[in-house]
Each structure stands twice: as structure tokens, then as C-alpha cells.
C-alpha positions as CSV (number, residue, x, y, z in Angstrom):
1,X,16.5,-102.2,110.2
2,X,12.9,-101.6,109.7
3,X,11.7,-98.1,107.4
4,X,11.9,-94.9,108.7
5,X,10.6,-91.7,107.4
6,X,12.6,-88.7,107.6
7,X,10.8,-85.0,108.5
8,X,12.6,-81.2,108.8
9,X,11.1,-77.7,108.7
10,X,14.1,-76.8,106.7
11,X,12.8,-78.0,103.9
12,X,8.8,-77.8,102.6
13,X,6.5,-79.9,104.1
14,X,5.6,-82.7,102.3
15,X,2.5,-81.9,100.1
16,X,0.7,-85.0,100.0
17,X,0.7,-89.1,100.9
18,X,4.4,-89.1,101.1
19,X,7.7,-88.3,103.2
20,X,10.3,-86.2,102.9
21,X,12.7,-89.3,102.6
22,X,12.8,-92.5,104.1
23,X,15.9,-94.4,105.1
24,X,16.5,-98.0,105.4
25,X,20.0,-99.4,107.5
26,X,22.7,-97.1,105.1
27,X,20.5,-95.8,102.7
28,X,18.4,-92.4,102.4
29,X,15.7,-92.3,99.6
30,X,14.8,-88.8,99.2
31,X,11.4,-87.4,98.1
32,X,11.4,-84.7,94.8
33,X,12.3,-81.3,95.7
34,X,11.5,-78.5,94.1
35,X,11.7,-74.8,94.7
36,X,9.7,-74.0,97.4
37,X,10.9,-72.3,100.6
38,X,11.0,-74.1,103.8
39,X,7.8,-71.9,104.4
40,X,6.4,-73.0,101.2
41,X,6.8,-69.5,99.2
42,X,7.1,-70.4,95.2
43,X,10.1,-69.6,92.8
44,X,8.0,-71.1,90.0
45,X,8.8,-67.8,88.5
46,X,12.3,-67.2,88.7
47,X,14.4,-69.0,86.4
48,X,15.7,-72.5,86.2
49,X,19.1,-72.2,87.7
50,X,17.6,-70.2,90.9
51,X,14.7,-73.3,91.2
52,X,17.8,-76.0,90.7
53,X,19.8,-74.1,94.0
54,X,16.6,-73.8,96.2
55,X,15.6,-77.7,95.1
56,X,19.4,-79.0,95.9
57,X,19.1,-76.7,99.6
58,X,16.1,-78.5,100.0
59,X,17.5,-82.0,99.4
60,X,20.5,-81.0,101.4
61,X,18.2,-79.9,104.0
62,X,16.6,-83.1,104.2
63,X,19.7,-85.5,103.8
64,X,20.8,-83.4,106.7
65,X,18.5,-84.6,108.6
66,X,18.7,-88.4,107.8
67,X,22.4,-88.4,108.9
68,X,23.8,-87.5,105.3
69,X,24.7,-84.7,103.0
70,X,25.7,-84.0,99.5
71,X,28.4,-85.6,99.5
72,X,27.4,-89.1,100.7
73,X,24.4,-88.5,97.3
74,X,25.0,-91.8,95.0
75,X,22.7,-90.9,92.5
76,X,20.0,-88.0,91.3
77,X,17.4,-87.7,89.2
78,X,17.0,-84.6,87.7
79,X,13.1,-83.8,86.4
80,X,13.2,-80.9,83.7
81,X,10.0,-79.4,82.4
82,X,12.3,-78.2,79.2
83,X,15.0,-80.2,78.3
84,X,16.0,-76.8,76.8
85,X,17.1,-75.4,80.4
86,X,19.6,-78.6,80.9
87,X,22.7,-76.5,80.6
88,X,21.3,-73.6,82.9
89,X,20.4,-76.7,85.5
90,X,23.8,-78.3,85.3
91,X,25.6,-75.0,85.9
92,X,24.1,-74.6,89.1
93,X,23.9,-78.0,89.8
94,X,27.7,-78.5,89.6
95,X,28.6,-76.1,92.1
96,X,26.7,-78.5,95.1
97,X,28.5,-81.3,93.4
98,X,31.9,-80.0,92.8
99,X,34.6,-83.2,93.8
100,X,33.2,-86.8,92.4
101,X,29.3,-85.7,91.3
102,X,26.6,-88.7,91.9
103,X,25.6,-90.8,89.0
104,X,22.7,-89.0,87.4
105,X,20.0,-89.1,85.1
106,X,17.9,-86.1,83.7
107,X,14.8,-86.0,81.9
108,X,11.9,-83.7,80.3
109,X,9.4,-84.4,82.3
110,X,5.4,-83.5,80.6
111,X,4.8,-81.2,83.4
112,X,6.3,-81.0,87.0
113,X,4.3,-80.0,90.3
114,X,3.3,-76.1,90.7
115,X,4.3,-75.0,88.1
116,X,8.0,-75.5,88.3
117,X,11.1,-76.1,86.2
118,X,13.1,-78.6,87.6
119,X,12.3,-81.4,90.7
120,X,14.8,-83.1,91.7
121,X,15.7,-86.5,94.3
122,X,17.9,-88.5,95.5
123,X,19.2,-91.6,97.0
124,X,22.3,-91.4,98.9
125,X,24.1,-93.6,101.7
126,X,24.5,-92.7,105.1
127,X,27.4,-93.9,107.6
């Protein structure tokens, strides 16, 4: 099965040379989110569990539309500004990940786009 790229208005528009995702036979490869609004309003400003739940609605939002969700997610990459906000990240993180979390990896990143906190992407399987 040939690439295809994935595109929802519930999630922001890509901002640049990329997709949302792209999906190849069972697989969905998921572009960073981070927490912007579906209309593109910034929560740079509000604090790093607040960005982590708009970023994971964005993701779910696009998974959605590639024929996944959450719970089909194999692995995440989480992109931290501050490895210092790791445990306020992970608390909200865990409640979108409740029964058998992905495999994941999480990093201090030197700076993330706009401003933010936390970006975060994906790779999951789809049926």
C-alpha cells in the first residue's frame, strides 16, 4: 500500500512542509503535536500538564482520523523543553493511557516550536 497523508480540522493545521500523519498498510506515523487549538489559539502559557492534554487531544484527533485511536498507539515520543516538568507531563499523560501505556521515550528538547513545553508524536497501528 502506497503513502498516504492524513488531514483533520480537529486538530491544528499543519504549520509547514509536513502532514498531520501519514499511514502506510497498518501503520499511522503521527506528526508532533503540541498545544495549539484546532483553530490554532496558543496555550504556550498555561502550564505543562494543560499543553500535555491539548497535545494528546490533538494526536487523538488525528489518529482518529487515520482509522486509530489511543489505544491502538505503540509508541510516543515525548519532547520536553524542561526535563524538570517530566512528572507534571506524566500525570496527565497517564490518564489518556490508562490500561497497557505505549512504549515511550521522553527527552529535554533545546527549545520546542512556539514557544511551548511539551510536543509530542506518535506511531501507532491501525486495523
Amino acid at each position: 500500500m502506497p503513502k498516504e497523508t492524513v488531514h483533520t480540522d480537529s486538530a491544528p493545521a499543519a504549520a509547514g512542509a509536513y502532514s498531520q500523519a501519514t499511514t502506510t498498510d497498518d501503520l499511522v506515523f503521527t506528526a508532533g503535536q503540541i498545544a495549539l487549538t484546532p483553530d490554532g489559539d496558543s496555550l504556550a502559557d498555561e502550564p505543562v500538564d494543560v499543553q500535555t492534554e491539548r497535545a494528546l487531544d490533538n494526536l487523538a484527533a488525528v489518529l482518529e482520523e487515520a482509522g486509530a485511536g489511543l489505544d491502538d498507539v505503540l509508541k510516543t515520543t515525548v519532547y520536553l523543553a524542561d526535563i524538570d516538568d517530566f512528572e507534571a507531563m506524566n500525570e496527565a499523560y497517564a490518564d489518556y493511557f490508562e490500561s497497557q501505556p505505549p512504549a515511550r521515550s521522553a527527552v529535554q528538547a533545546g527549545a520546542l516550536p512556539l514557544g511551548m513545553s511539551v510536543e509530542i508524536e506518535a506511531v501507532a497501528t491501525r486495523s
